[in-house]
N, C-alpha and C positions, 0 to 999 in steps of 0.2 A: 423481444427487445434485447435480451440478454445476450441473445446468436448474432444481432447485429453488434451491437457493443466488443463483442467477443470478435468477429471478423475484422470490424473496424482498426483495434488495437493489435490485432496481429500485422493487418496489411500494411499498421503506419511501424510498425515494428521493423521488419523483412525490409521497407522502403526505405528506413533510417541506416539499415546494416552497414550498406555500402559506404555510407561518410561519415560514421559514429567515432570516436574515439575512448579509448579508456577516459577520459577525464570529462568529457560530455555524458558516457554515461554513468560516472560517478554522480555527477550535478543532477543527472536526472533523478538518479536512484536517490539523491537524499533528496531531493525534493518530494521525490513519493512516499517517504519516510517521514519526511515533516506532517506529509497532510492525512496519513495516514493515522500519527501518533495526536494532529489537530483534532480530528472525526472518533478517537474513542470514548472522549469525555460523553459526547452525542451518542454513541449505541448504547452507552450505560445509561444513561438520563432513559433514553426511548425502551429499553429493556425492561426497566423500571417502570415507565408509564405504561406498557404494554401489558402489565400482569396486572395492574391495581388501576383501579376506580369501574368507574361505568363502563358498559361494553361500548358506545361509539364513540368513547378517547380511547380506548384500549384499543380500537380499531385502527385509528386513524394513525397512532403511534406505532401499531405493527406494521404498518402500508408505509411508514414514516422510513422505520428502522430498515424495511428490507431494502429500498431504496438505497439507504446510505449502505448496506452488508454489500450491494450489488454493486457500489461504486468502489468499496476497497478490496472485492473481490475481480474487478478488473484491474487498479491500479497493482493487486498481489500477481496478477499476472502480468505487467508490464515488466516489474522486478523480479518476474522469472524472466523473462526474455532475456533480460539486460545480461541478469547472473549468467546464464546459455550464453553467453558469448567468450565470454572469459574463464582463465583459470578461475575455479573458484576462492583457494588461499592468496592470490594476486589479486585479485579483486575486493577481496574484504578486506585484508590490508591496505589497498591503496584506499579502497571508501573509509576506513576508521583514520588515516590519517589527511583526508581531505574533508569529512563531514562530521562535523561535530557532536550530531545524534547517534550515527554510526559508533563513534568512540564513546559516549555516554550510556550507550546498550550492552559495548560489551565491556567496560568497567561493572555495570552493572551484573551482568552475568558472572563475569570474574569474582564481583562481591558473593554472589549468592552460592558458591562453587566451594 
């Protein structure tokens, strides 16, 4: 399931190439950064259920969580793709001044530095 997912996301990648622009795929890219930074609350909730209580919620929460690891594990590759197209200091400056998570990451970083 994963080699299709995986196929899927590259062929719509490769077929997007030709009529992409910098600014379509900044929009994309913080959109996958939205839902990305949406989905962590969720690995840690399930990471947590996954270690504690009885084995078949423990279960069901690790069947839970790989699903969602398998979903941001495709979306981290779409945001390879995108970054593969462009400069990469062009690009992350044009995403920190068009996407407002973008710029909130690396203030963030800046802070921690």
């Amino acid at each position: 399931m994963k080699k299709l997912i995986l196929i899927t996301l590259i062929f719509a990648a490769f077929s997007s190439c030709s009529t992409s622009t910098m600014e379509s795929d900044a929009q994309k890219a913080c959109e996958l950064i939205a839902e990305t930074a949406e989905l962590m609350p969720e690995v840690i909730q399930l990471g947590l259920k996954s270690s504690f209580g009885d084995e078949e919620s423990k279960k069901e929460s690790r069947k839970k969580l790989n699903k969602v690891k398998s979903k941001m594990e495709s979306m981290a590759l779409e945001l390879a793709i995108i970054n593969k197209k462009y400069n990469e200091y062009e690009f992350q400056a044009y995403l920190v001044d068009n996407c407002e998570l973008a710029k909130n990451s690396k203030e963030m970083d800046e802070g921690l530095e």
